[in-house]
ZAMARGU-4260 file (C-alpha; in steps of 0.2 Angstrom, whole numbers, plus 5000, padded with zeros to 4 digits):
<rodrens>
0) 5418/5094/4908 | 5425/5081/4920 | 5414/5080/4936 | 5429/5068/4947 | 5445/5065/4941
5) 5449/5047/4943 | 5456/5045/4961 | 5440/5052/4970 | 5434/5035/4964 | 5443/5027/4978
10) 5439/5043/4992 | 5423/5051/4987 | 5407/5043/4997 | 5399/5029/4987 | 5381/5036/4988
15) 5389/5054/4978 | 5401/5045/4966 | 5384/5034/4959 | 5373/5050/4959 | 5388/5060/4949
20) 5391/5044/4935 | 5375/5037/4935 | 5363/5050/4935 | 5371/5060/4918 | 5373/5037/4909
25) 5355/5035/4913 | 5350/5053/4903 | 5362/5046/4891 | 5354/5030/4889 | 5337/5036/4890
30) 5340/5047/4876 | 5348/5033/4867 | 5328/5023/4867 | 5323/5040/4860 | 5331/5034/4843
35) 5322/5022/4841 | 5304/5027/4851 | 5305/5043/4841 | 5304/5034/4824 | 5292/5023/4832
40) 5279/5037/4835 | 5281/5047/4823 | 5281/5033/4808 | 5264/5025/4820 | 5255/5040/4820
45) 5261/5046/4800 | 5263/5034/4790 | 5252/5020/4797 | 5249/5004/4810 | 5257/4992/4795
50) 5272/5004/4795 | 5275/5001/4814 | 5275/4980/4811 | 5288/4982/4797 | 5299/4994/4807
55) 5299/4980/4821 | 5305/4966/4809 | 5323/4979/4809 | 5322/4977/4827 | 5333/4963/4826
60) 5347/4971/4814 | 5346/4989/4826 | 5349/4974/4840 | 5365/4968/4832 | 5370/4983/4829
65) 5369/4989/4846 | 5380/4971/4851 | 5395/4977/4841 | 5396/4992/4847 | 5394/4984/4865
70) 5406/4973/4862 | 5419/4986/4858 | 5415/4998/4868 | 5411/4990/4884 | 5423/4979/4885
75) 5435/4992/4880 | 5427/5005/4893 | 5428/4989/4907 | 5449/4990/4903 | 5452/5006/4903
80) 5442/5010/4921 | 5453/4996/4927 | 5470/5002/4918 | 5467/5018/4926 | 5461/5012/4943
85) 5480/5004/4944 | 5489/5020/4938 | 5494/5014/4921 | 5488/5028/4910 | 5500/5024/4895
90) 5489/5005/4894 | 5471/5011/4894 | 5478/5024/4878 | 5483/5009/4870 | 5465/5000/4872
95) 5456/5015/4865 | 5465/5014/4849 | 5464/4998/4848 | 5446/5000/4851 | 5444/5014/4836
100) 5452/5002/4824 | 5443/4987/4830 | 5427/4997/4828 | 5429/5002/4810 | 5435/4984/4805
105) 5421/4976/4814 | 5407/4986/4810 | 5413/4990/4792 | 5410/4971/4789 | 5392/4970/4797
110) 5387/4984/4787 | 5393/4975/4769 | 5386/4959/4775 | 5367/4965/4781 | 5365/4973/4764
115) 5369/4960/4754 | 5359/4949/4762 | 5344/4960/4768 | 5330/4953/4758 | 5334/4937/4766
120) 5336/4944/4784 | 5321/4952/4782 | 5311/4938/4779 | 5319/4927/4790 | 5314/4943/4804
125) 5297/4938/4801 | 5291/4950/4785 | 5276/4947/4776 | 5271/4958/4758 | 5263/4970/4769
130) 5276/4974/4779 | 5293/4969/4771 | 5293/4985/4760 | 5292/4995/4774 | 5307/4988/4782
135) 5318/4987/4766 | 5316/5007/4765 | 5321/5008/4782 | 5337/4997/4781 | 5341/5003/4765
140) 5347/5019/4773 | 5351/5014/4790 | 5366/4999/4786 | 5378/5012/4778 | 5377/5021/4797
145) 5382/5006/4806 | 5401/5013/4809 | 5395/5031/4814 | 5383/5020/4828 | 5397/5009/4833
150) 5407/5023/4836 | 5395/5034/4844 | 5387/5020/4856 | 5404/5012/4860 | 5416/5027/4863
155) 5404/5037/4872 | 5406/5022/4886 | 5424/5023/4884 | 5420/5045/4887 | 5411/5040/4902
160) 5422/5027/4908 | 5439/5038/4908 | 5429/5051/4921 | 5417/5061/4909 | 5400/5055/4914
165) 5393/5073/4909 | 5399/5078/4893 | 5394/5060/4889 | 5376/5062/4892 | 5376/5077/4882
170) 5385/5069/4868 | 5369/5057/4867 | 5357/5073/4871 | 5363/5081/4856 | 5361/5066/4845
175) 5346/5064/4849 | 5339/5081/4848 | 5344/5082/4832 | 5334/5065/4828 | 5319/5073/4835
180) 5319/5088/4825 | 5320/5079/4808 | 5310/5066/4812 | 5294/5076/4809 | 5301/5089/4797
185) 5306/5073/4787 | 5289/5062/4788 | 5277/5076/4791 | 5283/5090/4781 | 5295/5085/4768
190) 5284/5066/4765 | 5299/5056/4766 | 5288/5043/4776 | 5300/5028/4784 | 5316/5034/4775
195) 5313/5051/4783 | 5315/5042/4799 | 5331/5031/4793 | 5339/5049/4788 | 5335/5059/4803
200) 5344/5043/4813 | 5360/5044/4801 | 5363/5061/4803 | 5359/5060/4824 | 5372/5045/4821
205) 5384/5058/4813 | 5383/5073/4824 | 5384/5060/4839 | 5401/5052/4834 | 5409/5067/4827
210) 5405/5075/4848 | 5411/5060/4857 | 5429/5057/4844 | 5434/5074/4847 | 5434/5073/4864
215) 5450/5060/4863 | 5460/5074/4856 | 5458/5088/4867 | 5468/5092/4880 | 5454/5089/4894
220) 5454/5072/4890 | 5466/5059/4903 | 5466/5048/4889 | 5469/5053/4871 | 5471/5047/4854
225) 5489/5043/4850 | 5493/5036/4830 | 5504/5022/4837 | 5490/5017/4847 | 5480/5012/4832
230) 5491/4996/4827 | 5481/4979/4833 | 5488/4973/4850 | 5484/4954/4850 | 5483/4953/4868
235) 5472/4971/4871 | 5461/4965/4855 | 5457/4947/4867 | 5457/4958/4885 | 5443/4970/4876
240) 5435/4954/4867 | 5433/4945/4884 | 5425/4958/4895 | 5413/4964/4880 | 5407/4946/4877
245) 5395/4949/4889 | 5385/4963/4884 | 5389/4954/4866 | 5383/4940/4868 | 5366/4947/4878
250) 5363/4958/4863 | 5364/4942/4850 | 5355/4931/4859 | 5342/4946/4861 | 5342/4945/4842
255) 5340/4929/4840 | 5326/4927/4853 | 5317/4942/4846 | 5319/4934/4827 | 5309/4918/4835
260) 5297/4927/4842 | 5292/4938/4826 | 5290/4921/4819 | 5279/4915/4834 | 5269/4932/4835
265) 5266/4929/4816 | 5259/4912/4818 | 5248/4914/4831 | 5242/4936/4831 | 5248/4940/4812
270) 5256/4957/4808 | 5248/4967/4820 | 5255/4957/4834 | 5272/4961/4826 | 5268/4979/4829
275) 5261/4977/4845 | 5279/4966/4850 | 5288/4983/4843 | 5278/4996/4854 | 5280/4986/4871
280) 5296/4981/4867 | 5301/4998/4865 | 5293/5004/4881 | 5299/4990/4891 | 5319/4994/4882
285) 5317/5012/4891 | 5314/5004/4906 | 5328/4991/4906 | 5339/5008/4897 | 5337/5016/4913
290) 5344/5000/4924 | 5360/4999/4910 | 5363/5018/4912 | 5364/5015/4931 | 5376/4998/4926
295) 5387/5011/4917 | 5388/5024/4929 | 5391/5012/4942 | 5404/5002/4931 | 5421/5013/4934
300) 5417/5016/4951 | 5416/4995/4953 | 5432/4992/4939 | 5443/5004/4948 | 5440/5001/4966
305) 5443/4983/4961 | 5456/4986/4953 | 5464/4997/4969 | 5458/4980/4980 | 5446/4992/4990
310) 5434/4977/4989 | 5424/4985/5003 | 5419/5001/4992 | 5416/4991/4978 | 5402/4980/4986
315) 5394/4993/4995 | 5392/5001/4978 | 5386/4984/4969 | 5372/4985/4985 | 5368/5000/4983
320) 5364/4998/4965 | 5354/4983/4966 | 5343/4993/4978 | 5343/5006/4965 | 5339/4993/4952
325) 5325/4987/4959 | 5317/5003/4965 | 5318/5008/4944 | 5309/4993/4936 | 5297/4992/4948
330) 5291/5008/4944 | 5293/5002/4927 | 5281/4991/4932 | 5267/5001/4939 | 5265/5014/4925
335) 5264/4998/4912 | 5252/4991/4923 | 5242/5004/4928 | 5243/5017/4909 | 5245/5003/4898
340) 5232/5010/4886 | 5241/5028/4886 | 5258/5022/4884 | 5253/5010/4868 | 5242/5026/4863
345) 5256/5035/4859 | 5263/5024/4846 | 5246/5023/4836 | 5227/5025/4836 | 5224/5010/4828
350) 5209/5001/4839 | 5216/4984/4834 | 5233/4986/4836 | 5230/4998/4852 | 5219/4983/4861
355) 5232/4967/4857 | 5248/4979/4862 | 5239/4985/4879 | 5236/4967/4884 | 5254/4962/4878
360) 5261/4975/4890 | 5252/4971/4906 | 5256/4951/4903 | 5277/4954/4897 | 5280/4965/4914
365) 5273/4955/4927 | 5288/4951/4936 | 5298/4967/4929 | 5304/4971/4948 | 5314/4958/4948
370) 5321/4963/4933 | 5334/4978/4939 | 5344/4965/4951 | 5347/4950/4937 | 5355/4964/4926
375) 5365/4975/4940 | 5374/4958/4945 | 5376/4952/4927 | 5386/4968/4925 | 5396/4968/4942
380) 5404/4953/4935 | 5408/4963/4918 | 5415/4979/4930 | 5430/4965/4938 | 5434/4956/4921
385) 5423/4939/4928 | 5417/4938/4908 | 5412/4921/4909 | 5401/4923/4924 | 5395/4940/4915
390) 5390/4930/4900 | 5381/4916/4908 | 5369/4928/4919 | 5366/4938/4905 | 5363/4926/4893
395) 5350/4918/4905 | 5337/4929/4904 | 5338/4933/4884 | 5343/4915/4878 | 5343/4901/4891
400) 5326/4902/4900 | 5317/4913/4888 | 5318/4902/4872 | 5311/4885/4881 | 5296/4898/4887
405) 5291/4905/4868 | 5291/4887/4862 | 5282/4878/4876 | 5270/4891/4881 | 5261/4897/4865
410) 5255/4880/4860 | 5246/4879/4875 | 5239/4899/4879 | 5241/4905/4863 | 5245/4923/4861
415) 5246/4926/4878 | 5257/4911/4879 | 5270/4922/4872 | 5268/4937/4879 | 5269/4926/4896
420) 5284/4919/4891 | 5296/4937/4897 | 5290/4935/4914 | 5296/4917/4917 | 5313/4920/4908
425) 5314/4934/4921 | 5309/4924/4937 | 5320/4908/4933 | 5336/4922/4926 | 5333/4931/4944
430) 5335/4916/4954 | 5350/4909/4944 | 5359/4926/4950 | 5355/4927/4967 | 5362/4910/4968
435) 5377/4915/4958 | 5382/4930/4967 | 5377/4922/4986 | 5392/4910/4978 | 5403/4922/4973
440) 5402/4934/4989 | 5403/4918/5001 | 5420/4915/4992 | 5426/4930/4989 | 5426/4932/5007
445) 5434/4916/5013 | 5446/4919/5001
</rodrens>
């Protein structure tokens, strides 16, 4: 299944090596927004427009999820293209099996954690009687899943990382076909309503992980599972740690920002604003899914040239993907702009909810083409182990700029002042990286 074994990362041309790794981890990624787009449509359009605001209130939970599986398996991922980029195979075996064991451990203990305290993170996510119910059936069923989407997010980066972008787009292919063929038997035919949704997901989850963990113990493989492996190595646990913080930290301070702006939305719109935050932020996340899969395609060829010092080819590739970047949210851009009411209508034929979602759209994507060059540069320091650098930039436009905009800006517009407050995060986030990376390229060059 392996398109380029490792050391045509270092000969092949640069413009071939991002179509081969990027192409298959933006299907991938794409496909991974289908979990939770799917469940969005099918729930709005069969159980109802108050379902769809309380499936939003789990957004925050599906988000932290998402982050410890990130911060496994992309830091794990980062190490292993630059293990392999410097010959020393035996090293990146030793960080995937750290990586499973972390990964059990770690999501094992978010898992027992969110259950016991659901009732309260779901009223802390911004749940109301109407809506709380919704998402306690929903979570009810999707927590116990947490280690099977830990390990299906996380190693199918590591798959792709250790040269097999392919077979790890169709691991996330099949994963989500199957979601997509219960999701309707289960709401539409069998009337499991929400909870049909939650058990079409698990068992996507479990099919998904099953596909990419046996791929680490076939012969194909250039890394495989080894039992020795297994046993915590305190300085692979912190070199995995570091590099993942990045994503990690993105991912929680997205929870956390998306926690306050529940709580704002509720304030100042009521449920159906909830909602409306769910079906943009869903469509906007297949936009910004689309940049990541590039990131992750683009992320070994960066690691291991880096790691061969063929600094040349690894910022000819980091240009080429910010070119790339750019290209992708700006078409983002125009179809929210221009078919805002069609891409809300798929989520729901509510009137109400379909007005205030539309007009939420077109405000929170204004400066979208900005968007794909603050993430491809947050992740180029991820691909050559500058964590704190990573963290910073990516933690900027989730956390830094964004949270000052949802407090100052709704008192004074409103609604739209919170819908307005994603665009400013993103302008003051894009000109904090472009300053950053001038920086790093004007030293990096003198030095």
């Amino acid at each position: 299944m392996s398109t380029l074994p490792p050391n045509k990362l270092s000969t092949e041309k640069i413009g071939k090596l991002i179509w081969e790794y990027s192409v298959p981890s933006i299907v991938g990624m794409v496909v991974m927004s289908v979990y939770n787009i799917v469940d969005r449509i099918f729930i709005g359009q069969g159980v109802g427009a108050l379902a769809i605001s309380g499936l939003a209130l789990t957004f925050p939970f599906m988000i932290l999820l998402q982050a410890f599986g990130m911060l496994i398996g992309a830091g794990a991922s980062s190490r292993i293209s630059i293990n392999l980029g410097e010959g020393k195979t035996e090293r990146a075996e030793k960080v995937l099996g750290n990586a499973m064991t972390l990964t059990i451990i770690i999501s094992g203990a978010v898992a027992l954690t969110a259950f016991l305290m659901m009732d309260y993170l779901l009223q802390l996510f911004g749940g109301t009687e109407q809506t709380i119910s919704y998402a306690r059936d929903y979570m009810q069923i999707i927590i116990p899943g947490t280690i099977l989407s830990a390990i299906l997010f996380g190693f199918n980066n590591i798959m792709r990382a250790s040269g097999f972008p392919r077979k790890a787009m169709y691991t996330m292919m099949i994963g989500a076909a199957v979601n997509l063929v219960l999701d309707p038997l289960f709401i539409f035919v069998f009337k499991w309503g929400i909870q049909g949704a939650a058990i079409a997901t698990v068992i996507s989850f479990a099919v998904g992980s099953w596909w990419v963990l046996a791929h680490f113990t076939l012969p194909v493989s250039h890394i495989k599972f080894r039992k020795h492996n297994f046993k915590l190595n305190k300085e692979i646990v912190i070199s995995i740690i570091n590099i993942g913080m990045s994503p990690f930290s993105m991912q929680i301070a997205t929870s956390i920002v998306v926690i306050l702006i529940n709580s704002t939305l509720l304030h100042y719109g009521g449920d159906l604003a909830i909602g409306a935050y769910g079906i943009v932020n869903s469509l906007a996340t297949l936009v910004i899914m689309v940049v990541l899969g590039l990131n992750q395609g683009t992320q070994p060829i960066v690691g291991f040239n880096y790691g061969a010092k063929l600094y040349d080819r690894m910022f000819r590739t980091v240009k080429l993907a910010i070119i790339i970047g750019t290209l992708l949210t700006t078409t983002g851009f125009l179809l929210g702009m221009f078919l805002s009411d069609v891409s809300v209508g798929m989520f729901t034929t509510d009137d109400e909810l379909t007005a205030i979602a539309a007009n939420a759209l077109r405000i929170s994507i204004f400066l979208f083409p900005v968007v794909g060059f603050q993430i491809v540069i947050s992740n180029f320091f991820q691909s050559i182990g500058k964590a704190k650098l990573s963290i910073f930039l990516s933690l900027t436009r989730q956390f830094i700029f964004l949270i000052p905009a949802i407090l100052i800006l709704p008192p004074i517009f409103g609604l739209n002042g919170a819908w307005a407050a994603l665009p400013v995060s993103d302008a003051l986030a894009t000109l904090t990286a472009a300053y950053t990376f001038y920086r790093f390229y004007k030293n990096f060059k003198r030095l």
